[in-house]
N, C-alpha and C positions, 0 to 999 in steps of 0.2 A: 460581330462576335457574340456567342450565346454563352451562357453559363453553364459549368458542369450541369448534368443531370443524370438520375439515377437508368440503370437500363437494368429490368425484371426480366425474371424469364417463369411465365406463369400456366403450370403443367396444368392441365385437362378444365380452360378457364373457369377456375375457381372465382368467388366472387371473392371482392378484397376484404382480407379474415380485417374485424378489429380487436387489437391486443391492450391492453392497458400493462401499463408499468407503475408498480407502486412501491415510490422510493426515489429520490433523486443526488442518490452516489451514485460513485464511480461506476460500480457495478449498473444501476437500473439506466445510466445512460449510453453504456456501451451497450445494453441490450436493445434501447432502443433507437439508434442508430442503425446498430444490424438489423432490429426488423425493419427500418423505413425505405434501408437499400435491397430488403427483396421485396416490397410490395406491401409489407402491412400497414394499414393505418393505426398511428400509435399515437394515446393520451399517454401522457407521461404524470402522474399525482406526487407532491411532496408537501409535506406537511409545513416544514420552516419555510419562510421567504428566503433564505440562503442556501441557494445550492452546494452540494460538496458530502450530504450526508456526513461520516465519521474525520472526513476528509475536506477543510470549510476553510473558509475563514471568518473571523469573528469579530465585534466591536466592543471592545471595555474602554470608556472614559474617555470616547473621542479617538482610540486606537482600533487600526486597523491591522490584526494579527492573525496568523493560521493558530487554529488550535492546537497543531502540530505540529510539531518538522517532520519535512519526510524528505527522501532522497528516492530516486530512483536508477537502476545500474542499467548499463549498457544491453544486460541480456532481457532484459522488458519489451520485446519486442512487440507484444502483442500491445504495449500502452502504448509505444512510439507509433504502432501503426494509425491506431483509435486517433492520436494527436492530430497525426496529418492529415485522415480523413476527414475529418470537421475542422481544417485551414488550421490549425493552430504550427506559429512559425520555429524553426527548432533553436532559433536565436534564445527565446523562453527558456532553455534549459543551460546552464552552464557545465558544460561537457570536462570535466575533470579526468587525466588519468587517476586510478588507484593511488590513494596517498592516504597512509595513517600514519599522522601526525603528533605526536606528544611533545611537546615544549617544555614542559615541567618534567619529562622524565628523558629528556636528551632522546628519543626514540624516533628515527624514521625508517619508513616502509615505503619505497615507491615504486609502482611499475614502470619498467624499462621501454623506450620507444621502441619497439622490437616484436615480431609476429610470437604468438605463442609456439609453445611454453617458455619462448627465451623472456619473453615481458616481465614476466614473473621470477625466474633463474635468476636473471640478471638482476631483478630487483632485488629480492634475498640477498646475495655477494652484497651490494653495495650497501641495503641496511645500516643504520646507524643505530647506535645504541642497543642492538643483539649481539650476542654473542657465540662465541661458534656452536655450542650447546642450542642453543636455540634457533640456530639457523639449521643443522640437522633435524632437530626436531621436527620442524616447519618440513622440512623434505621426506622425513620419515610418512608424516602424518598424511602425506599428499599423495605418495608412493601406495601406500598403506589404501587408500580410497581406492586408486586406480586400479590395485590389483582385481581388487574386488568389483569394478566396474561401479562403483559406487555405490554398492546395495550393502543396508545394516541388516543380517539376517540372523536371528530376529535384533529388533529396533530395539533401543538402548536413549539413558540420557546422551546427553552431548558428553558432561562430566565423565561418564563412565569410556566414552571413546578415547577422549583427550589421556586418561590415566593409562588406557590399552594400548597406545603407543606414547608412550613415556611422554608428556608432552614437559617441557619445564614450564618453572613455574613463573617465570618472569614473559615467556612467550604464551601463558593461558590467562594472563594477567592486562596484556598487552594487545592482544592480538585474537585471540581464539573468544575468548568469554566477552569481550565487547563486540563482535560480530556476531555472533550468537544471539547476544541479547537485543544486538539493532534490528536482526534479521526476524527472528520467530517471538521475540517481545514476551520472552519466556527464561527464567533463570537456566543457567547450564546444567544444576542438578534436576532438571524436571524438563528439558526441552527435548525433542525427537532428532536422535542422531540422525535418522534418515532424511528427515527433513534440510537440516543442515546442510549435508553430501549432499541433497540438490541443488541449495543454494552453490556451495563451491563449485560444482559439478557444471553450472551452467553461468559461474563469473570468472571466479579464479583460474579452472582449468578448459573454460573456452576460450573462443578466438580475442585478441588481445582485445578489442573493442569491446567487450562485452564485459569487461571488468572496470567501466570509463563510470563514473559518478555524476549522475544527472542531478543538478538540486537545483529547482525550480525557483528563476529571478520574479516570480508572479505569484499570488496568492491560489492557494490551491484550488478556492469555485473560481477563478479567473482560468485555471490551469487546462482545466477541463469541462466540467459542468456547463458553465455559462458559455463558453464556445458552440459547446454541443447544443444545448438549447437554441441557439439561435441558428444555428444548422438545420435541426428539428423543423421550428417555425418556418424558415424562408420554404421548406419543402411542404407546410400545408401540414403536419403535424402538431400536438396541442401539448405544452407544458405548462402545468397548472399548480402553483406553488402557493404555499398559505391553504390548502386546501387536506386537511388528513383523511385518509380513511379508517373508518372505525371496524370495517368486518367486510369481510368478502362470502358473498352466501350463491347456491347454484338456484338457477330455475329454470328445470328441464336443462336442454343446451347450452342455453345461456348464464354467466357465470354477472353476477350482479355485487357493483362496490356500495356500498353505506357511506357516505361521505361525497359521493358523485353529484356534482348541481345537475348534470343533466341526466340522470338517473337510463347513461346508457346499458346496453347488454355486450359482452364481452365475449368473443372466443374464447380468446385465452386470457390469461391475465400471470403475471413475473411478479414477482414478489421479490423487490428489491432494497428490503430493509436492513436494518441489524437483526439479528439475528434473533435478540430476544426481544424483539415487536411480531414475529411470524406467529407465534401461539396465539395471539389475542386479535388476531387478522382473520386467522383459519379457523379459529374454534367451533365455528359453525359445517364445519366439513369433516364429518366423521373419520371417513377413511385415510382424512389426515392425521390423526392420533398419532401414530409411528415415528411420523418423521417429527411432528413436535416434539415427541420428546425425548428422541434422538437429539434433537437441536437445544432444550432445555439442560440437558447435560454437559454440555460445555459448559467449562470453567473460562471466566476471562481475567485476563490482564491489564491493569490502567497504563497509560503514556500521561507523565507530567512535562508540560513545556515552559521554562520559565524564558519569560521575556527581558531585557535589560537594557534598557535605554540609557546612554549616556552622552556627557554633553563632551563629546570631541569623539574623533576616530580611537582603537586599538590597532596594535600593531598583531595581525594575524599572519602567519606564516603560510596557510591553505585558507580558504573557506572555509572548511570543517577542519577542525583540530578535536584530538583526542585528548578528555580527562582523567585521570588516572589515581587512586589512592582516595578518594571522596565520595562525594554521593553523585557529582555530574560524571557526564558519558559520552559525551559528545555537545560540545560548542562551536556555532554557526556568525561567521562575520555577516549578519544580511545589508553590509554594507557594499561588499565584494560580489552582491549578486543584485546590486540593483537597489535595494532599500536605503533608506536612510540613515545615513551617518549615525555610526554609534550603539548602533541594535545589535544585539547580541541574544540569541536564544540558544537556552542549554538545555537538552532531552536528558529525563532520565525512562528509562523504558523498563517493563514490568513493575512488578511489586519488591517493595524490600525497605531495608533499615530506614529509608530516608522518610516512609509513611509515620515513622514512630516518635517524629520531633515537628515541632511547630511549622508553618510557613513562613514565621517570620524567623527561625533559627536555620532551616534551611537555607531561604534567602542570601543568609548573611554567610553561612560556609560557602555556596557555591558562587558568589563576590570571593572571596578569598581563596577560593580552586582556582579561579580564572586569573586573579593576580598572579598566583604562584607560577601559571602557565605564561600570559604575553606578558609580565611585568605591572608597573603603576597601571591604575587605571585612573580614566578622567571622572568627574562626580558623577551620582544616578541622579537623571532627573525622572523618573516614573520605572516602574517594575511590572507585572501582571504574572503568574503562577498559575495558570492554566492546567488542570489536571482530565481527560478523559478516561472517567473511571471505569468504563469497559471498552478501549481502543480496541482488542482484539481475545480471538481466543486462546486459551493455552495451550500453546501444540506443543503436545505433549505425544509421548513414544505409544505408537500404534493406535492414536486415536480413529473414529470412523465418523468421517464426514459425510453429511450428505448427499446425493448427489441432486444434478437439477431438474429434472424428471420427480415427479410424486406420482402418488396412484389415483389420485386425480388428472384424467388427458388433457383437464385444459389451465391445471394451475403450475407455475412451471419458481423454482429457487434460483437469484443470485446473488452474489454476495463473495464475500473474502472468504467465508467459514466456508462455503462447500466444497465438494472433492477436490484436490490439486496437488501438483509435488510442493507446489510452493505452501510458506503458510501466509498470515493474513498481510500481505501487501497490496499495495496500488495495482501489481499486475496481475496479481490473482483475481483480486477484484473483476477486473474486466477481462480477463481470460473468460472467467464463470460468467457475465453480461454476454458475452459475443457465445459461448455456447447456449446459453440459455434462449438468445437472440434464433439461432441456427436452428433449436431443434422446434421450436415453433413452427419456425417456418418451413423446416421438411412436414413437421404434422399435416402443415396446410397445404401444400404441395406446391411450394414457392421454394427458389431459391434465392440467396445472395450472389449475385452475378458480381458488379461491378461497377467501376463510374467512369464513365465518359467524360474526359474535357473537350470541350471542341473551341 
């Protein structure tokens, strides 16, 4: 019996291009996956010894925490594919139907075992803690999308959609403005209605599966990153971590990294950073000017994750349960997905009031949010307050993203910030890595064929 192996299909035999990826998120490893399965040889450069870029996990005080919570939905297809491409098993992901859950405010939402749109129909009826106002609402608002095939012409806040069909206020409270803000990590009065109608457009009003909540029982460089790395490796590819590059300059052809110990030459080279490490990468490449600072104009938005360790279980209702009336926004059993007894992590996503009080008065409201919701809790034995102060950009109404192409042919952008209906998620992410992966290797006249098990 052999092992999978990759099978190229290599137009007018080209010699094998080499690509470098600089970056080792989600994005820079889905692009180098794609190019290792059409032919290119790919250095993969990351600066931290922990894979995962914006997207990690982390060590405070002997603790081993994501810097984030993140979730991922049913319609992520292009990450479910990434996943099983590089063997990662789907056990990893604890497949949820749709449930917003609020325990402190008597509130459930859950989709129905049932093909769409009945999933959702029938979930609405049964709803707890809505009431008929707000269950039209919900139907108006949906109807209201659909007419319009989902386009906001022109684009609008969210706030401003939610008012133009009357939403109540206990269902924008509930429902609308904390999905909003999990989704695009942008307040309702400043986030892109259009944006959103894609979210819905490809969870809530697609096929039932694809409104299923994926929240990852593994650390998020376990999730992905370090699977792919060693995917990488076994195929003769190089991942080089602890290693930054300081500037990426052209000579002649060849496209040269500062920071390279083997001071190779590159074909192409993927720039798979945040967003605002690309200026100080390219600077030396004039007729990158443009998209710099195109890219420099984003505005971003921080994700605070507070961690809570306690010494016994909670009684959670879902794995994610909704907070409601506070500064949390969503609270995670990581007991219910594989961690350790008693861990509790509470996202609060964008910017807002809770930036304007201490972390040790924060702390202690959202201990007392989370009572309010499962009841007593058991003593803390350790905390950690995790804030990434530029998780993502502001997607905000009719912003202009980049795309992954520059006017340089051999320097190519991936990342969550460039073009997508989506905004800055895990799947955007590698959406933009597998294109950026793709158009390389049309440049070089290779394609992504496919993979053989035998």
């Amino acid at each position: 019996q052999t092992c999978a192996l990759p099978i190229y299909l290599v137009q007018g035999m080209n010699p094998t291009p080499q690509v470098a990826v600089v970056g080792g998120g989600y994005a820079g490893f889905a692009a180098a996956v794609t190019l290792a399965r059409g032919g290119a040889r790919v250095t993969l450069f990351e600066s931290s010894r922990v894979l995962g870029g914006r997207a990690r996990v982390v060590e405070k005080d002997g603790q081993r925490v994501d810097n984030g919570q993140h979730i991922l939905l049913g319609a992520y297809t292009e990450t479910l594919r990434m996943l099983r491409l590089v063997g990662v098993k789907p056990s990893v992901l604890e497949t949820r139907r749709l449930a917003l859950v609020y325990p402190g405010e008597a509130c459930e939402l859950r989709a129905a075992p049932l093909p769409a749109p009945l999933h959702l129909a029938f979930g609405l009826l049964r709803a707890r803690g809505l009431g008929l106002a707000d269950k039209l609402a919900m139907a108006r608002l949906m109807r209201h999308l659909k007419a319009r095939r989902f386009r906001i012409e022109p684009d609008q806040p969210v706030a401003a959609l939610l008012a133009d069909t009357a939403q109540t206020e206990r269902l924008s409270r509930l429902i609308w403005e904390p999905l909003c803000v999990a989704a695009l990590n942008t307040p309702v009065g400043e986030a892109s209605a259009q944006v959103f109608a894609n979210v819905l457009r490809d969870s809530l009003a697609a096929g039932e599966s694809a409104s299923h909540l994926l929240i990852p029982r593994v650390d998020l460089s376990e999730l992905f990153p370090v699977p792919a790395s060693r995917w990488l490796a076994m195929r003769g590819h190089t991942v080089r971590s602890c290693e930054p590059i300081k500037a990426i300059t052209r000579d002649g052809d060849a496209l040269l990294l500062d920071g390279d110990p083997r001071s190779n030459r590159y074909d192409h080279v993927v720039v798979a950073t945040a967003p605002y490490h690309v200026g100080g990468l390219v600077g030396a490449l004039p007729a990158l000017a443009p998209v710099v600072e195109r890219i420099d104009a984003l505005r971003h938005e921080p994700i605070l994750t507070a961690w809570l360790a306690f010494d016994g279980p909670l009684r959670f209702p879902e794995p994610m349960i909704g907070l409601a009336g506070g500064y949390g926004q969503w609270a995670f059993d990581r007991a219910a997905l594989g961690g350790p007894e008693g861990l509790v992590g509470v996202v609060i996503s964008a910017s807002g009031r809770h930036q304007q009080i201490t972390r040790e008065a924060l702390e202690i409201a959202l201990l007392e949010e989370l009572q309010h919701a499962v009841g007593p809790l058991p003593a803390l034995k350790w905390s950690q307050l995790i804030t990434e102060k530029r998780a993502t950009f502001a997607c905000t109404p009719g912003l202009a993203r980049p795309g992954n192409a520059t006017p340089d042919p051999g320097l190519w952008l991936a990342g969550d910030y460039t073009a997508s209906a989506y905004p800055a998620t895990l799947e955007s992410a590698i959406q933009s890595g597998t294109t950026a992966g793709r158009s390389v290797l049309k440049a070089c006249g290779l394609k992504e064929v496919g993979v053989l098990g035998v």
